[in-house]
N, C-alpha and C positions, 0 to 999 in steps of 0.2 A: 147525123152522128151515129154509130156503131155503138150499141148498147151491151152491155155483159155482166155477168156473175159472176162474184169469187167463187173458186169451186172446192176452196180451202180451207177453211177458219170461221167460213161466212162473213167475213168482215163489210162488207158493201153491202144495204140492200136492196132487194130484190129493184131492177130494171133502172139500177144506177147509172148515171149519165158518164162514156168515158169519153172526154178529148182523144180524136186521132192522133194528136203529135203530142200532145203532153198531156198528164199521169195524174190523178188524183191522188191526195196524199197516200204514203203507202200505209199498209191495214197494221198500225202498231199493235192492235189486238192478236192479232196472230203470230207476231215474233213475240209477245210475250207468252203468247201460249207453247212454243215450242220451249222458250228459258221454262217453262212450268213444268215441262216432261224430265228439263233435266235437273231440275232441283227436288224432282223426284226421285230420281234414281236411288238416292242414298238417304237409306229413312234411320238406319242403325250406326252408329259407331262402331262398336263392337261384334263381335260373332266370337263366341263360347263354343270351343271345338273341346269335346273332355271324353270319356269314356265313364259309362256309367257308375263304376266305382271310385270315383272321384268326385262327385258329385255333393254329397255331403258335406265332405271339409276342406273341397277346395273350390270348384265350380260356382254353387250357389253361393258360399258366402263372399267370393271374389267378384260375384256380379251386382251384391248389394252394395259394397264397398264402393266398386265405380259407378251403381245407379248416385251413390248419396254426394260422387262428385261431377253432379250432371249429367252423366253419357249413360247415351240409351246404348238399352245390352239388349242382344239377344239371346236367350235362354231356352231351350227345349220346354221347357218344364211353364215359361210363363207364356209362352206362345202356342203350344198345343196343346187342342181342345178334343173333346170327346168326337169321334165320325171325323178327325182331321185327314189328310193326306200328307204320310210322313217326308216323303220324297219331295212330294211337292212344297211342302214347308220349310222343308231344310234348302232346299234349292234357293228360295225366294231370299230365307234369312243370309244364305251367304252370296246370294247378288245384291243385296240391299246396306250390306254392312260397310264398313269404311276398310275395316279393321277384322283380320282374324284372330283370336287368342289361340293359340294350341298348347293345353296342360298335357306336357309328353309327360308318359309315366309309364312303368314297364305294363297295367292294364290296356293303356290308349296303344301302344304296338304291336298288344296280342287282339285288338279289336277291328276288325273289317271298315265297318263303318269309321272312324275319326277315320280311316287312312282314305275313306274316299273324299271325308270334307279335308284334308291334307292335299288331296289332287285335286280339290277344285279352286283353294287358295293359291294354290303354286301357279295354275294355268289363269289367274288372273293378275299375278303378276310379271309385268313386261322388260321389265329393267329400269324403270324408272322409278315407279312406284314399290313401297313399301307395303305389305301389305300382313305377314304375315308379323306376329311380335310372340314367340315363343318364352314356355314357365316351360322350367324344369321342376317335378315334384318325384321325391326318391328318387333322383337320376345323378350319375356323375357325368363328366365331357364323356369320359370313355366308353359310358354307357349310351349316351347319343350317337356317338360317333360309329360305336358298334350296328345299329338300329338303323343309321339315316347320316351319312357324311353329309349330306348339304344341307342338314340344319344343324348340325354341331358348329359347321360352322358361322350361323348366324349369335349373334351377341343375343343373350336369356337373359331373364330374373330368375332365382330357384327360389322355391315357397322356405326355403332354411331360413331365411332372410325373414319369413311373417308375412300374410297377405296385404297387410299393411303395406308394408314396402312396395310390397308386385304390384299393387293399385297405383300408389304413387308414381311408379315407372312407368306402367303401361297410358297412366293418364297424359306424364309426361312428353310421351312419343307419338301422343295423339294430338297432340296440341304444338308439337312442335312441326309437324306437316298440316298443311293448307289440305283444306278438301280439295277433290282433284274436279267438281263444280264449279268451283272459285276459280280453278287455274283456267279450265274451257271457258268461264263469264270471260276473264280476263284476256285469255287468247283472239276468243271468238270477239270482242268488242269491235275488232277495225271493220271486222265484216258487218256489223250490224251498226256504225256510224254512219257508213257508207252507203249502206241500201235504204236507212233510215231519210238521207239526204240524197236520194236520189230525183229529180222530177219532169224523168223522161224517160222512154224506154228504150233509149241508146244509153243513157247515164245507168239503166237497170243490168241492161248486157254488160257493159264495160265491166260493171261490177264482179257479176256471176261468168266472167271471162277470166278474170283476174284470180279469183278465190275457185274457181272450178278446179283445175289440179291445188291437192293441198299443199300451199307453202311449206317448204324444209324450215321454218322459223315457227310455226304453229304446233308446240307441242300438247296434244289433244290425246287425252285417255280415250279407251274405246268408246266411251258413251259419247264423247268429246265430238266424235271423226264421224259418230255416225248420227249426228243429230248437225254437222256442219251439210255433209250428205242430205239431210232432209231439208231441208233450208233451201240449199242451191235449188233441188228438186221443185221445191214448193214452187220458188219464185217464177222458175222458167214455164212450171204447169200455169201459174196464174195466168202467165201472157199467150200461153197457146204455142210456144216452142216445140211443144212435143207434141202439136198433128199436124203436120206437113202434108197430107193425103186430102186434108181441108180444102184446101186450094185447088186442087183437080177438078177437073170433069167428072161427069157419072162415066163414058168411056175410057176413058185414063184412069180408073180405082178402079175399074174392071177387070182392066188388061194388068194393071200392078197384083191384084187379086189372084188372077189365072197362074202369073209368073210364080209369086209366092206361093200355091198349093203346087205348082209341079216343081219348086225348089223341095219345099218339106216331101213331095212322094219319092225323092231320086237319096234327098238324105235318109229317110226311114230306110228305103230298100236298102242301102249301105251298111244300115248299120245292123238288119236283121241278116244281112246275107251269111255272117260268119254261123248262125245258129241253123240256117237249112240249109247248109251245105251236109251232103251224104254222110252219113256216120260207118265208115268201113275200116277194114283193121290199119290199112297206109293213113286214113284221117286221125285216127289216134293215136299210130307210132311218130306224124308229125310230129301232135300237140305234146307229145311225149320228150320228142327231140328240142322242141321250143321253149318248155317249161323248164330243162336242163339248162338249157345257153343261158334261158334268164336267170335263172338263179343263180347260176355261175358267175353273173355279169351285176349281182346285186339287184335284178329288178324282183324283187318279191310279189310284188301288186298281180303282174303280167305272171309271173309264171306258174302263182297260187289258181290263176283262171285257169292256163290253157290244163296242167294237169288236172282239175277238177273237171274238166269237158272232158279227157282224154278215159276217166275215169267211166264218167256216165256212160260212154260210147261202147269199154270193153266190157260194162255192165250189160249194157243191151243186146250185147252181139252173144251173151256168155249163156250156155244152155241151162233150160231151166232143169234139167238135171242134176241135183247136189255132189253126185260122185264124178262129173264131168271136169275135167280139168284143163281143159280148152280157155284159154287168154289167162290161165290162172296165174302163170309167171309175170305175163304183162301188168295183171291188176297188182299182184302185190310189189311191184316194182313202180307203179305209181304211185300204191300207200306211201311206198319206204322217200320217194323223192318228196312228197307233200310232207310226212315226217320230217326229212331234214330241213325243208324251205321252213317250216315253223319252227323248229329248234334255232337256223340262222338268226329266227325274229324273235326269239327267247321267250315264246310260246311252249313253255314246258310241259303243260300239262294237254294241251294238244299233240304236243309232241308224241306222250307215253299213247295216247290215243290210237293215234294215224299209224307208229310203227306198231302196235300190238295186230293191228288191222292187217296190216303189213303180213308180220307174221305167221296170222291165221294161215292166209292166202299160198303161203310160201309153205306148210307142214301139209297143205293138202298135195301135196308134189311126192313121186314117189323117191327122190335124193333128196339132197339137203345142199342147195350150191351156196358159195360163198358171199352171196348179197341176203340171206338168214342171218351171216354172223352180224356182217353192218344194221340190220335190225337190231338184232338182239344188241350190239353197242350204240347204237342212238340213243335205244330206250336207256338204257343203262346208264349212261350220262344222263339225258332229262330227269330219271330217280336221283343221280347223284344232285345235280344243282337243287330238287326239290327235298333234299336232305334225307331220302329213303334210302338210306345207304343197306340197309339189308337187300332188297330189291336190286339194288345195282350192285351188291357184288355176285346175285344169282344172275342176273341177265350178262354183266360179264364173265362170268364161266359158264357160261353156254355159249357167246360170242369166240372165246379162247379153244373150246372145244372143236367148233366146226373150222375156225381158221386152220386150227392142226391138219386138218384133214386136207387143202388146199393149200400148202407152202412150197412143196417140191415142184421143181422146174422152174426155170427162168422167166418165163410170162407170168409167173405169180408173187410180181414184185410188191402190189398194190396187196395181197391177202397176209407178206408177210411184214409187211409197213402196217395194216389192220392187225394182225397179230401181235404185233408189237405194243400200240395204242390201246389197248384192251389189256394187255396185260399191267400198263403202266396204270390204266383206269383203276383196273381190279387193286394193283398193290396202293392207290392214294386211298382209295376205300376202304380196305383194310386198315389204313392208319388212322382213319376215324373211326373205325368201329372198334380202334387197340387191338387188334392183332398183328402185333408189330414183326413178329418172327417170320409169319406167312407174307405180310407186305414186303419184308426187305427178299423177302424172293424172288417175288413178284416183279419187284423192280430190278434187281439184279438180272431176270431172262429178259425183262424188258430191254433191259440197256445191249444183252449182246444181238438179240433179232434187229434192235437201230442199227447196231455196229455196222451190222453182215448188209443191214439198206443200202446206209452211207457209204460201206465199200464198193459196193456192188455199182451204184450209180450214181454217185458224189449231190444227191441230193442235199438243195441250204435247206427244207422246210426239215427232213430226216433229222440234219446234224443239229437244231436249234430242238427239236425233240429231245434228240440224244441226252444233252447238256443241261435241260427242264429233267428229265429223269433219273439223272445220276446226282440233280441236288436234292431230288423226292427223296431219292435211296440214303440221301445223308443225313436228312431232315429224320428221316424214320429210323434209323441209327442213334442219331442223338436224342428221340423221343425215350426207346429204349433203352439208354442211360441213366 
C-alpha cells in the first residue's frame, strides 16, 4: 500500500497508512482550522472614523457608550501605542471592523486622513453589505450633500438627538445585520457536509467538481469566496491533483522542461522587444500618433505609456545644449497631450504639472503657435476645477491672447472654436471671483466667436457650447441683480 503525508494542516501522522481505493476519514482538524481563519477575520464591531477635533465630545464618549453595550470599538486612542505603525494600524482596524462609524463634521471634510478611512469603507462595500453607518455632528442634509452626495444620501443619526440616541441606533443596525461570518458558515455548510461525508476519492472529486466554479446561489463576502478558494485548493493539493509531471519519466520531465524554458525565452523576448526597438525621431512621432488615437478612443492606460516612451526617446535624442531647440516642439506637444489624457482622468493636479512642463518647452520657441494657447487653457481649467480661480483667470488671458493672434483665415477654425472656450472659461471665472461686469463680457464675445463656429461649419459640439454660454451669460446677469 502507498503510504503519504498531509501536506496541510498535518492532520495524519507521520507514514500513515492510505487505502488505494478508499480514504481515511477526512482530517476534520483542518477544516476547522480554515472556519478559524475566518472567524478571525472580524475581531471589531465597530471602526470610529472622526477627525481629531471631535474626539472629545463626540468620538471618545460615543465609543464608551457602545463599549458599555457590548460592542467592541475601535479607537485610535485605545489601540495606539508608543513606536506604533499608524498606517498599519489603521489599515488593520478597518479590515477587522464589521462596521464603520463616520462622524461627518465640517472638521472631518477639511481633513485628508478620515477621507481616506472614507475610501476604504466605501471599497469594501459591495452592494450587499452595509458597511458604512454615518452621524451627522454640526451638519444639515444640505451641508452633506454639499461635501459628498452619496452619503447625504445614506440614512444618519445627528448628535442633536444626544449620543445616547446615536448609540442606541447605531447598536440597533449592528445587531440587526448577521455577521457576514455567519452568512459564509452558513453558505459554505453544504460544501463542508459533503467533503465531511465523503469516503473515497471519486466522492472527493465529485465534490470539488461541483463547488469548483462558485454557485450563483452562494452569496459569500470577500473573505467568504476566498477562503471557499483555499478549501477547494487544499483538498485537491491533499490528493496530489496538482502534480501531474509525477507520473512521467525522468525523459518525459526533461523534454516538458526544455519545452517550457524556450516557451518562457520566445515570451520574454516578446515582451522586451517593444523597449529595444531603435529610439529615432519616426519611433517617437509613432508613439506620438498612438498615444493620440488612444486617448481619443478612451484608452488612457495605453496611451499614458506610449506618450511617456515618446517622451524619453525626444529627450534622448535632444542636444545637450540648453539653447538648442531641436525636438523642442515635439517635446512640448507631448507634455500638452499627457496633460490633457490626465485632465480626461480628472488628475488635476497632474494636470497643472505636465501642461506647465508643456509650456516651458513651448516659450523656448522663437513664436508663440497656437498649441501655447491649449496649454495655457488646460492649465487654466485644471486651476479652475481645483478652485484657484485667480490662476485660471491669468492662464486664461494669456490663452485668449495668443488665440487672438491665430483666428484669421479659414483653416483656423479649431484656434477660433479655442478662442471662444477660453473666453467662456475666463468670463465663468470671473463670476466666482464677482467680477460680474468683466464676466458678462466675457461671455457676451464668447457667445458671438460660437456664433461665427456654428455658422461657418454647422457644428452639434459648437451649437451645445453656444446655448451652455448664453445661460452663463444670464446666470451672471442675474448674479448682478
Amino acid at each position: 500500500m502507498p503510504r503519504c503525508q498531509s501536506r496541510l494542516g498535518r492532520e495524519t501522522s507521520a507514514g500513515a497508512a492510505v487505502a488505494s481505493k478508499t480514504l481515511p476519514q477526512p482530517p476534520r482538524r483542518f477544516y476547522r482550522f480554515l472556519w478559524g481563519l475566518l472567524m478571525e477575520n472580524v475581531n471589531y464591531d465597530v471602526f470610529i472614523s472622526h477627525a481629531s477635533e471631535d474626539k472629545d465630545y463626540v468620538a471618545r464618549p460615543l465609543a464608551q457608550l457602545l463599549e458599555v453595550r457590548k460592542l467592541k470599538v475601535w479607537l485610535d486612542e485605545n489601540e495606539l501605542t508608543l513606536g506604533d505603525s499608524l498606517r498599519r494600524k489603521i489599515d488593520h482596524g478597518l479590515a477587522s471592523s464589521r462596521f464603520g462609524v463616520l462622524i461627518l463634521s465640517p472638521a472631518f471634510f477639511a481633513k485628508e486622513w478620515p477621507q481616506k478611512e472614507l475610501d476604504a469603507l466605501v471599497s469594501r462595500e459591495d452592494g450587499r453589505e452595509k458597511v458604512i453607518l454615518p452621524v451627522w455632528h454640526k451638519l444639515t442634509h444640505e451641508d452633506v450633500k454639499r461635501h459628498s452626495p452619496l452619503l447625504a444620501d445614506r440614512l444618519a443619526v445627528s448628535t442633536d438627538k444626544g449620543l445616547d440616541f446615536v448609540a442606541a441606533e447605531i447598536d440597533r443596525a449592528i445587531h440587526r445585520s448577521p455577521p457576514e461570518r455567519v452568512r459564509d458558515q452558513d453558505a459554505l455548510g453544504g460544501l463542508f457536509r459533503e467533503l465531511l461525508a465523503a469516503r473515497s476519492e471519486s466522492d472527493v472529486r465529485e465534490v470539488h467538481y461541483k463547488f469548483e466554479p462558485l454557485p450563483d446561489h452562494l452569496r459569500l463576502s470577500p473573505q467568504g469566496r476566498r477562503l471557499h478558494h483555499k478549501i477547494l485548493k487544499a483538498v485537491a493539493y491533499e490528493y496530489k491533483w496538482y502534480a501531474p509531471l509525477k507520473s512521467l519519466s525522468s525523459r518525459s520531465r526533461l523534454v516538458a522542461a526544455s519545452l517550457l524554458l524556450g516557451l518562457l525565452t520566445v515570451l520574454a523576448g516578446v515582451a522586451i522587444y517593444p523597449w529595444t526597438r531603435p529610439s529615432t525621431p519616426d519611433r517617437a512621432k509613432q508613439l506620438y500618433a498612438a498615444a493620440d488615437k488612444a486617448s481619443a478612443e478612451g484608452r488612457y492606460d495605453k496611451a499614458l505609456k506610449d506618450v511617456v516612451r515618446a517622451i524619453d526617446i525626444y529627450e534622448s535624442l535632444r542636444p545637450s545644449d540648453p539653447v538648442s531647440t531641436e525636438f523642442t516642439e515635439q517635446l512640448a506637444e507631448c507634455w500638452l497631450l499627457r496633460a490633457q489624457i490626465r485632465y480626461d482622468q480628472e488628475f488635476r493636479e497632474d494636470t497643472v504639472k505636465f501642461s506647465t512642463e508643456a509650456i516651458r518647452y513651448f516659450h523656448n520657441l522663437s513664436y508663440e503657435p497656437s498649441n501655447l494657447a491649449l496649454a495655457f487653457r488646460v492649465r487654466a481649467f485644471a486651476h479652475f476645477h481645483l478652485q484657484r480661480f485667480e490662476a485660471a483667470e491669468t492662464d486664461f488671458t494669456e490663452a485668449i491672447r495668443i488665440f487672438r493672434l491665430h483666428t484669421e483665415g479659414p483653416e483656423n477654425r479649431g484656434e477660433r472654436s479655442g478662442l471662444a472656450e477660453s473666453l467662456s472659461g475666463r468670463g465663468e471665472t470671473r463670476v466666482e471671483l464677482k467680477k460680474l461686469d468683466e464676466a458678462i463680457t466675457d461671455l457676451g464675445e464668447a457667445i458671438t466667436w460660437y456664433a461665427r463656429v456654428v455658422f461657418e461649419d454647422k457644428m452639434t459640439e459648437e451649437e451645445r457650447s453656444l446655448v451652455r454660454t448664453r445661460q452663463l451669460l444670464e446666470n451672471a446677469k442675474m448674479a448682478r441683480q
